[in-house]
N, C-alpha and C positions, 0 to 999 in steps of 0.2 A: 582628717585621718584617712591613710589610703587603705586599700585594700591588702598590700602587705605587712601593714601595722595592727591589722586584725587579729584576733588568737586563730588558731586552727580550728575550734569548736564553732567560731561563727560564722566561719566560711563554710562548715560540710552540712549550717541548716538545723533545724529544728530536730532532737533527736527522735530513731523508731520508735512508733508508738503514741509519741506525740499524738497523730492525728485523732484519737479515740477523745477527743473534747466531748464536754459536755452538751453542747449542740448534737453532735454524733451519737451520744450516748442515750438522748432523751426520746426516742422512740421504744427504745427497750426498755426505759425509766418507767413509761405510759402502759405498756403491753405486760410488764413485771403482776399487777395487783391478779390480772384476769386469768396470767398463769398460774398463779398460787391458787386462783380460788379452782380452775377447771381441775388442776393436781388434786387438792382437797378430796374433792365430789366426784372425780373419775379417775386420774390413777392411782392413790391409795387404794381404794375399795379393790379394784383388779389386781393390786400388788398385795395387798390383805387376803383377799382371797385363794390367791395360787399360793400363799403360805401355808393358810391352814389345809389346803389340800392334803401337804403332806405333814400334817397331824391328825390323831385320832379325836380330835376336839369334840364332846358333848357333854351336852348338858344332864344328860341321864345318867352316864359314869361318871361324872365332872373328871374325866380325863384329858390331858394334855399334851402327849408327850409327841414327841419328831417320829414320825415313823415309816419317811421316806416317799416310796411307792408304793406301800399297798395298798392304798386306794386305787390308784391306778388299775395295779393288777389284780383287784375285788374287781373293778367295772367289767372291764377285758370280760369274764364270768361271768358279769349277774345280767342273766336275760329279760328283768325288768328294763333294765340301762336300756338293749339294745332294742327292747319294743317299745320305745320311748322315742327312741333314734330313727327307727326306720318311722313311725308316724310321721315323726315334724320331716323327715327328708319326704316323703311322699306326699304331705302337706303342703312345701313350700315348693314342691315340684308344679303338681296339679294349678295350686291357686295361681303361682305364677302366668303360668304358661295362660290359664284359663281370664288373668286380669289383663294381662300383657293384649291379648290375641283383640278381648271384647273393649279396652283401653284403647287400642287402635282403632277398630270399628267408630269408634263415638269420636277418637279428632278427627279422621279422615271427614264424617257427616258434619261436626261444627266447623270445622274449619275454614266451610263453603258460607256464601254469604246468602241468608233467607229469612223472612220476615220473623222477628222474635227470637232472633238469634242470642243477643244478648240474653233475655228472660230463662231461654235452654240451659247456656253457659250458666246461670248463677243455681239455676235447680240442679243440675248436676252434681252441685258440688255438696247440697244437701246430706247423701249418705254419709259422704266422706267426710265433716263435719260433725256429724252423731256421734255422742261419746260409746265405743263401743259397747260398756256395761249397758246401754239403751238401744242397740241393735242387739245382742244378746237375746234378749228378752223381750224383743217383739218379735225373732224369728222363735224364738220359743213357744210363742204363743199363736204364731203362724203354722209350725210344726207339731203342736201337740196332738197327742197318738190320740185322745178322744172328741175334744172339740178343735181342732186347729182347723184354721181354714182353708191348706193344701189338700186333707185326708177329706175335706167336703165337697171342692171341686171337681179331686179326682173320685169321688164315688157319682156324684151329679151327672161329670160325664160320660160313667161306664167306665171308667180303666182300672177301677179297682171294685172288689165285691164288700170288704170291712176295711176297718180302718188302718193305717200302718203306724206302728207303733217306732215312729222316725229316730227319738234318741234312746229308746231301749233295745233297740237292734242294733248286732253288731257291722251286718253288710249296712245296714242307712245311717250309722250317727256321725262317721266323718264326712260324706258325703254333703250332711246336711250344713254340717260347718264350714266345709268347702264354699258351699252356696253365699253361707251369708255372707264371708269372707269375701267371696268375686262380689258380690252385693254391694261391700262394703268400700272395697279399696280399687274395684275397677274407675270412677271418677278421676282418683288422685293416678293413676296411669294413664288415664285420656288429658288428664291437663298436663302433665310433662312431655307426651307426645304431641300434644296440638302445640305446646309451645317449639319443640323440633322441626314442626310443619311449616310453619309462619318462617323460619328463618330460610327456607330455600325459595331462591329465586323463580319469583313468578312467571319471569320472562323465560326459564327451562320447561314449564307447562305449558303455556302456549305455546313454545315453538316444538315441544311433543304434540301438541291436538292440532296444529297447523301441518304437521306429517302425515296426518292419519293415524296417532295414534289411540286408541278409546281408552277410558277409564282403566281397567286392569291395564292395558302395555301402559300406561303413562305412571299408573303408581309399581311398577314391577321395574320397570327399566330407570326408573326418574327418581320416583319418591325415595321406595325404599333403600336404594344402597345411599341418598343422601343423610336418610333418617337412622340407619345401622346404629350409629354411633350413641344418639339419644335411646335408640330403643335399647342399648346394651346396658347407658348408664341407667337409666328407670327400671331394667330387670333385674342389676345386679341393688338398687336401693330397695326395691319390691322382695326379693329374694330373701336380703339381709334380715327385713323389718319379722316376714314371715314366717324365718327360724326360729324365732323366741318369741309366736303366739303364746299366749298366757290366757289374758279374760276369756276370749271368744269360748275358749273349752272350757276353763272352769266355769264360767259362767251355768252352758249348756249343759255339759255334761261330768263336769268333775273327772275329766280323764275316764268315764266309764261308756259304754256298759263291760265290765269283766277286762279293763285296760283298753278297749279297743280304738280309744283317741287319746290316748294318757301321748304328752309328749315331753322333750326336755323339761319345759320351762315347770310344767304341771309338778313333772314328779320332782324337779328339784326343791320345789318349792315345798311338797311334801316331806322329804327327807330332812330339810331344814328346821323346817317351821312345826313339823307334825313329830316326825322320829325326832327334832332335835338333836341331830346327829351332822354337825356343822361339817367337820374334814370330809365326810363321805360326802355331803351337799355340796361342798367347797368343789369339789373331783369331778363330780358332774356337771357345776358349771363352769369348770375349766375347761371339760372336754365339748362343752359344748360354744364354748368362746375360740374356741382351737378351730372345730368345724364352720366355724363363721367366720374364721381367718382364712379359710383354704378357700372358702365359695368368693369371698372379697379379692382375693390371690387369682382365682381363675378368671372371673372375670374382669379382673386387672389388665390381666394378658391379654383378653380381647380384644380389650377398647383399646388398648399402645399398638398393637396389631393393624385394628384400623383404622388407627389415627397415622401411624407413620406409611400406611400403604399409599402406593403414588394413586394419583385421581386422572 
C-alpha cells in the first residue's frame, strides 16, 4: 500500500490530544489521593471559615443567617480586635528580630570546627524540640513572682529589693514570653542559618583572610550578603510561625494581666470556644490569615528581589 492509498486521517497522525495517555496521566493519577486528602484538612476548613465570617453564626442565638460584612465592620470598632493585633504584631516583631539576631550568633560559633562540636549541635536543638506546653511551665516556674528562680538571683545580686511579680504586671508579662519564646525558637533559626553557612564557598573565606581581612570584614563583606537570602527565607518562616502564638500565652498568662498579652490567636479562640460566637470568631481569624498573607507577600518581594539581583 503506498502512501497515496492512505486516507487523509492517517497521514496528519494521531489526533490532538492524543498524547494525554495513560503513562502521561499516572503522575496526577498518584498525586490525586494526597490532593484530596491536603483539600479535606486545609482548604475546606479556610473556605468554611471565610464563610461563616459573613454569618452571624452562634451557638447562644442559634442563629444563622448571611449577613455580609458586619463582622468586618464590628472588627474595624472593637478595640479588643485591635489590642489583640498590635500585641501579636509587636510579638512577632521583637521575637523575630531578637531569634533571628541570637540564631545567627550560635551558626556563625558552630559552624567553626572545635572539639565537641557535634555534642553542641545535638544540645542545641534540645529547646527546640521541648513541647512548648513544657517550656510554658518551666518558665513559669522560673518566673514565678514568689518563689521563681529569676526574682532570687536578681534579689542575691542586689538589682532588685523584693520580688517582681513577672506575669501579673503589665510592663513585665510580654516581655517574659518574649524570653521564652527567643529561649525556645532561637536553636531552630541557628540551624537554618548554619545550614545557609556550609553552602558558601570556603575557598571565598580564605581568600578573604589571605587579604587581610578579620572576622567582622570577612563576615560583613563575604558572609552576609551571601547568607541574605537564607536569613530572609527563615525570617519570613519565623515571622509567619509567630503570628499565631497560641500555647506560650495561654499557657502563661491566659492573655492577661487586664489584656496586656491577649493576641490573635488567644482572643479568637475565646470568642469561639468561650462566647461561642463562631461568625464573629470566623472575622477574626480571617483578618488575621489576611495579615499573614501580607507579611508572606512582603517578604516574598524580598527574596525575588534578591534572588534576581546580579552578583
Amino acid at each position: 500500500m503506498t502512501a497515496r492509498s492512505l486516507p487523509a486521517a492517517a497521514l496528519a497522525g494521531p489526533p490532538r490530544g492524543a498524547g494525554w495517555s495513560m503513562p502521561r496521566l499516572a503522575p496526577f493519577l498518584f498525586l490525586l489521593p494526597i490532593a484530596v486528602a491536603l483539600g479535606s484538612v486545609s482548604l475546606y476548613p479556610i473556605l468554611n471559615g471565610l464563610w461563616l465570617s459573613f454569618t452571624n453564626t452562634s451557638l447562644v442565638t442559634q442563629e444563622h443567617d448571611f449577613i455580609g460584612l458586619e463582622n468586618y465592620a464590628q472588627l474595624l470598632g472593637d478595640d479588643l480586635f485591635w489590642n489583640a493585633w498590635r500585641h501579636t504584631v509587636y510579638f512577632t516583631v521583637v521575637s523575630t528580630l531578637a531569634e533571628t539576631a541570637l540564631g545567627l550568633v550560635m551558626a556563625l560559633l558552630l559552624v567553626e570546627r572545635f572539639a565537641g562540636r557535634s555534642i553542641v549541635r545535638a544540645a542545641m536543638l534540645v529547646p527546640w524540640a521541648m513541647p512548648t506546653v513544657v517550656t510554658s511551665k518551666m518558665f513559669g516556674w522560673l518566673f514565678d513572682g514568689q518563689y521563681g528562680v529569676v526574682n532570687w538571683a536578681l534579689r542575691e545580686s542586689g538589682l532588685i529589693a523584693e520580688n517582681i511579680n513577672w506575669y501579673g504586671s503589665i510592663d513585665h508579662a510580654m516581655t517574659t514570653i518574649i524570653i521564652a519564646d527567643v529561649w525556645k525558637t532561637a536553636p531552630f533559626m541557628a540551624l537554618l542559618l548554619m545550614a545557609g553557612l556550609q553552602t558558601i564557598p570556603k575557598s571565598l573565606i580564605e581568600a578573604a583572610r589571605m587579604d587581610g581581612a578579620g572576622p567582622v570584614a570577612t563576615f560583613v563583606h563575604v558572609r552576609l550578603p551571601l547568607l541574605m537570602s537564607t536569613l530572609l527565607i527563615a525570617g519570613m518562616f519565623r515571622a509567619l510561625d509567630a503570628f499565631r502564638v497560641f500555647d506560650l500565652v495561654y499557657v502563661l498568662t491566659g492573655g492577661g494581666p487586664a489584656d496586656a498579652t491577649e493576641t490573635l490567636s488567644t482572643l479568637s479562640y475565646k470568642t469561639l470556644f468561650s462566647a461561642l460566637q463562631f461568625g464573629y470568631g470566623s472575622a477574626m481569624a480571617s483578618a488575621m490569615f489576611i495579615t499573614e498573607a501580607l507579611i508572606a507577600l512582603g517578604f516574598g518581594f524580598f527574596i525575588m528581589r534578591k534572588m534576581r539581583a546580579p552578583r
